[in-house]
N, C-alpha and C positions, 0 to 999 in steps of 0.2 A: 760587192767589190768597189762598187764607187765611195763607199766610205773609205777606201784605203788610200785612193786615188785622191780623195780630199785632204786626207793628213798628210800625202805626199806633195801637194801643192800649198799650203799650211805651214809646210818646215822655218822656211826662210825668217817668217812673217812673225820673230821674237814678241817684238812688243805694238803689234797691231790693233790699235783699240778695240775691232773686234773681236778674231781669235782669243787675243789677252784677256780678255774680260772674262773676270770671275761672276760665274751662276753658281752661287751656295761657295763651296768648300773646291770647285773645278774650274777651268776656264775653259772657253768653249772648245781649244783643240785641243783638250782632256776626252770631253766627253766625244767629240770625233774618232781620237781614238778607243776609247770605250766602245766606240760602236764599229769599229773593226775588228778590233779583238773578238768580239760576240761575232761576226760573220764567221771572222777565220776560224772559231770552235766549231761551229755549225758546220762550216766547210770542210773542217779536219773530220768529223765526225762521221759525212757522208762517204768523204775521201778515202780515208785512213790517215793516220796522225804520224807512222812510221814511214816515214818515204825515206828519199833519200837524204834532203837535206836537212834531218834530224841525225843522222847517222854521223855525219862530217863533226871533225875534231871542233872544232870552231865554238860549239856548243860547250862541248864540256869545258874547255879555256875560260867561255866567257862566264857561265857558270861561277867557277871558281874564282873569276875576279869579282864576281856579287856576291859573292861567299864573304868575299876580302874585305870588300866593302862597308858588307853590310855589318863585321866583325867590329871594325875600325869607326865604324861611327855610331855603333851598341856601348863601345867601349871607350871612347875618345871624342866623340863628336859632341857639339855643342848643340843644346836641344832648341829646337823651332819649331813651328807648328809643320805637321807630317807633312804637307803637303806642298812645301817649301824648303825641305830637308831636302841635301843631296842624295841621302840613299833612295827618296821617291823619283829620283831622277834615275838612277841606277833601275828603279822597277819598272821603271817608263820603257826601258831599251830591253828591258828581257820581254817585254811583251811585243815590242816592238819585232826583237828576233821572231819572235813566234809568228805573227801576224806576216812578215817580210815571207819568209819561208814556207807559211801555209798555204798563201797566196799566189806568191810569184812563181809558178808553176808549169808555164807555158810559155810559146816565144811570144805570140801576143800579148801577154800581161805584159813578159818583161818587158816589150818596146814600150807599151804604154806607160808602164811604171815610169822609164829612164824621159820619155817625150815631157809627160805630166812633171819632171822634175826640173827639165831643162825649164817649162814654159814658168813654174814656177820662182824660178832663178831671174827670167825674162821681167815678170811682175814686180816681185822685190825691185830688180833694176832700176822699171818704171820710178818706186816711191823715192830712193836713193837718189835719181838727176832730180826729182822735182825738187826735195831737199834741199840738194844744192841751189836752184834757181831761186829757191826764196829764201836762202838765210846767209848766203856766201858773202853778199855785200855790207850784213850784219856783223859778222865776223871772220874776221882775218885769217885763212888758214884752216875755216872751217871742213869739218870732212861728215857727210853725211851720211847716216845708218840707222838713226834712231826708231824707225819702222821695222827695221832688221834688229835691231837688238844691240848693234855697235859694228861700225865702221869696218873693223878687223878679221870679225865673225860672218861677215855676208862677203866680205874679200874670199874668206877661210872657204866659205859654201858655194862660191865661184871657183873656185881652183878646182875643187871637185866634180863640178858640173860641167865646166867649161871642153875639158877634152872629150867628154861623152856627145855634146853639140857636135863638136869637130869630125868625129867620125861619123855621125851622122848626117852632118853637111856635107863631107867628102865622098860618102858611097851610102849616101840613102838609096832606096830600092824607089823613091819616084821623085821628080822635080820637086809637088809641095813639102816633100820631107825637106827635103836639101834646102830649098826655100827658109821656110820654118827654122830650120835650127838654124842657117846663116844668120836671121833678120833677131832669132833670140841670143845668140850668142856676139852681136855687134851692140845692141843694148849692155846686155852683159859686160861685155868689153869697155864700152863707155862709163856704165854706173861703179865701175872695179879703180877705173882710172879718177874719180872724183872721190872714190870715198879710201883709196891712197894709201894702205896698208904697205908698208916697207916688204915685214911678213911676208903677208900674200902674194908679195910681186915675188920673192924670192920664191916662194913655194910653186907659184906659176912656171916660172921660167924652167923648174925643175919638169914640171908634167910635161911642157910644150919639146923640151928635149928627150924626153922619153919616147914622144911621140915619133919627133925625129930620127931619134935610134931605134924606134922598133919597125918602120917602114923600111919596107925595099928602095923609095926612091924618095931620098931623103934631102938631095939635092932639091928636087921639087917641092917637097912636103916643107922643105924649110923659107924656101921663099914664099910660099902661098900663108904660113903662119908668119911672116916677120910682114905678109901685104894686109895680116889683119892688124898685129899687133901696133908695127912702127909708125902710119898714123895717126894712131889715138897717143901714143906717147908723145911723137911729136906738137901736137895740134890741141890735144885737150890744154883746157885752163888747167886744170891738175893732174897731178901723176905722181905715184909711189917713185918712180924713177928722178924725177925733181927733187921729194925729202931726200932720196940716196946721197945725191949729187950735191946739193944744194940742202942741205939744213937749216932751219931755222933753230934760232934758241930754245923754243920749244921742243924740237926736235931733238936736239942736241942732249935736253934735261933728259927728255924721254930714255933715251938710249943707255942715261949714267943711269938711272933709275933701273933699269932692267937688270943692268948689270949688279947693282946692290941688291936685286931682289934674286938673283941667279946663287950670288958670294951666299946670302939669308939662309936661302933653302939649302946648298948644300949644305951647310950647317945644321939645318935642320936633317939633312941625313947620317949627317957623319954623327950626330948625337944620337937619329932615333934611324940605325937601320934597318933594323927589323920590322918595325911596326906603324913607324913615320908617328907626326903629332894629334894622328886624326882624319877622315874623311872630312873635308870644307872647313878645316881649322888655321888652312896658310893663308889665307888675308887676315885673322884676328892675331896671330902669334907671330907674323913675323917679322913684328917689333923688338922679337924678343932675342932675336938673332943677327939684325942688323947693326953692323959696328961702324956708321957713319953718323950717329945722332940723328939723321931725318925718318921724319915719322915714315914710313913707306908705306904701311898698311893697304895693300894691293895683292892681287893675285900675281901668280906666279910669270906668266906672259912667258911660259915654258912646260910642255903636256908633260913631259919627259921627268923635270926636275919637281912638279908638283904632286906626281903619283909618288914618287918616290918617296920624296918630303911628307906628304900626309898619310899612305899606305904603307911605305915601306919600300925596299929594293924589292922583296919577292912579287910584289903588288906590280913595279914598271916590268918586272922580269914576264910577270904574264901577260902584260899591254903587247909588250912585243912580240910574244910569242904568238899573241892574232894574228897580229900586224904579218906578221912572218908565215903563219898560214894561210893568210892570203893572198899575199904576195905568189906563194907557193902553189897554192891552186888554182890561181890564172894563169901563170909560168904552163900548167900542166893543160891546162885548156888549148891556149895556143900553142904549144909544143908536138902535141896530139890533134891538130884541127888537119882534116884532108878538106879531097875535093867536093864532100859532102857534109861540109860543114854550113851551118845555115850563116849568111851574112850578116844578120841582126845577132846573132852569137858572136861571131867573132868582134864587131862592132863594140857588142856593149863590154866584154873584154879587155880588150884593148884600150876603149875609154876608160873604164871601172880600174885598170890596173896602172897607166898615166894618172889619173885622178888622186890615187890612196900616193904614189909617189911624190906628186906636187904637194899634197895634205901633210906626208909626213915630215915633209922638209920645212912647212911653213908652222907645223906646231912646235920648232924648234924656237917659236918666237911669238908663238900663243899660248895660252891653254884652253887647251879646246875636248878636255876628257869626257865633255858633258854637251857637244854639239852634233845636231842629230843627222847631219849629211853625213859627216863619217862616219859614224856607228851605220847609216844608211848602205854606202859602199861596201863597208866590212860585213854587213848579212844580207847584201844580196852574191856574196863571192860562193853561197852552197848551192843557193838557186841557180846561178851558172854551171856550177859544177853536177848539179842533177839533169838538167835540161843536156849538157854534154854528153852526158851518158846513153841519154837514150839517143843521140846521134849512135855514137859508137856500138851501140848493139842493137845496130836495126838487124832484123830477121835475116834480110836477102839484099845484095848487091844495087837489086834491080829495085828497092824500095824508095819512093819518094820521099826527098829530105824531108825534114820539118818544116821547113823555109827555104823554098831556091835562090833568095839573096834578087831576085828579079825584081821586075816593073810589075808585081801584080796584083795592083792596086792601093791606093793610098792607105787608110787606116782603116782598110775594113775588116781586116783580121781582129786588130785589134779592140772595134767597137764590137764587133758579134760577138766579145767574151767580154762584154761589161754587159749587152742584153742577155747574154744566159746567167749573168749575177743577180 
């Protein structure tokens, strides 16, 4: 199990000299996950392989969009070595489902799962301000991420992490929780505010009013989120709120740029709806559809407009239809949660369903089809939903929850199921 727990604190860490670093034909958080895949068969094997969240729609969807995939870049795709291809990215995340689902099985895992992911988010943070501290005075404007992989994309993996902290700093079950996710999610807060994603602030503000609308006392929950947010916007030297307001040139280009790459691709759909130009063909071709003479040659910096452009409409039609059954089976989580419902369930809920909210409103202004905190949220939405279950069909009345959401004790649930791994 601790190898799962490595690839989940691993995520952030794009282009980490270490992780990144190719051994042979992998890099090393290849073969990490390598070697959780091989747990979770082993684990599946003693377990059973058919639980429940094998059963859940979410499978066969995502299936059928590696079906699409793998069709569209068999057929269309511009060849590169396998290992570097998008559709080995595509097999990265069905194994990933597998591994997520085999694993995350218990409330312990899950909390440690969501803990390891925050603290991971914490660390990225760390490289992100250092970043800043030594190269801001070098250049003007500078936005830091290149530890993370790009500036937008560790914003993007923030948005999603960010309200999972939140609820677990507002009703951890003991002080160091509460501790913990405050001191990670203020890092967070700071490293999100310097490396200044426009995006991401919008996708944020989306999660952080979810959170608001989904609380009983929202009055409250709104001022304790605007006492973490409004000083860092205030007071940091940068902020996605500053490009909003205040654009620079660069800024300004950026924006027309988007836009010609948005005009590009729908063209590229309106010519290829059915089948789009190809899986990872809209940065090489969408020269060929921009009608303002600048070379654009970029991605799409739109999840929505680039599945569509490169897969086809049927290909975003099934994005969404995840998207939509996730949505849909937290809805049912909480809708369905009584007085014995475990707190670290509802918690991770609630986070997990603000999260994919905030994400899917900020990849209206990324593309992020191939980033692995989403796909992360999106297949841990069965493992909540099987973990729900066996709330809902305990035996007897008088049966102890899974979790009484209490003070009883720190992480020791959850480290006694990384020593029976």
């Amino acid at each position: 199990m601790i190898f799962f727990y490595f690839l989940v604190a691993v995520m952030p860490l794009e282009s980490h000299p270490l992780w990144s670093n190719f051994i042979g034909a992998l890099t090393v958080t290849k073969y990490i996950g390598i070697a959780s895949m091989a747990y979770a068969m082993w684990y599946g094997i003693r377990r059973g392989f058919m639980r429940e969240g094998f059963r859940s729609p979410l499978l066969m969807w995502f299936l059928l969009l590696f079906i699409m995939a793998s069709f569209s870049y068999l057929w269309k795709g511009v060849p590169v070595l396998w290992y570097m291809s998008p559709l080995f990215t595509y097999f990265s995340f069905l194994f990933l489902f597998f591994v997520t689902v085999s694993l995350v099985d218990t409330l312990p895992r899950l909390k440690l799962t969501l803990l390891v992911a925050i603290a991971s988010m914490a660390i990225a943070s760390l490289y992100v301000i250092r970043e800043w501290q030594e190269y801001h005075n070098l250049y003007p404007g500078f936005r830091p991420g290149y530890v993370t992989g790009d500036p937008n994309y560790f914003c993007l993996s923030a948005v999603a992490c960010l309200p999972i902290a939140y609820y677990f700093m507002r009703q951890g079950h003991t002080k160091l929780e509460r501790t913990y996710s405050l001191v990670c999610s203020i890092l967070i807060l700071a490293a999100f505010m310097l490396a200044a994603s426009r995006g991401g602030f919008i996708g944020l503000v989306a999660a952080f009013v979810c959170v608001v609308w989904q609380s009983k006392e929202r009055v409250r929950n709104l001022a304790l989120l605007g006492a973490l947010l409004l000083p860092l916007l205030l007071l940091m030297p940068a902020s996605p709120l500053g490009r909003l307001l205040h654009p620079s040139y660069g800024d300004e280009m950026g924006a027309s740029t988007r836009l010609e790459l948005w005009t590009a691709g729908l063209r590229m759909v309106k010519q290829n709806p059915l089948t789009g130009v190809g899986l990872g063909n809209f940065k090489p071709m969408v020269t060929n559809y921009e009608a303002s003479g600048i070379d654009l040659e970029k991605i799409a910096h739109n999840t929505y407009i680039e599945y569509a452009a490169e897969m086809g409409i049927p290909a975003l039609a099934v994005f969404l239809i995840i998207l939509g059954i996730s949505f849909r089976s937290l809805r049912r989580i909480l809708r369905d949660a009584g007085p014995r419902t475990p707190g670290v369930l509802l918690d991770a809920t609630q986070g997990i369903y603000a999260g994919l909210v905030g994400v899917a409103v900020a990849i209206l202004f990324l593309s992020a089809e191939r980033q692995k905190f989403l796909w992360m949220l999106v297949f841990l939405t069965p493992c909540l939903e099987s973990l729900a279950g066996e709330v809902h069909h305990a035996e007897t009345p008088g049966d102890e929850p899974l979790d009484s959401g209490g003070d009883t004790g720190d992480f020791e649930p959850a480290l006694a199921e990384v020593d029976h791994s």
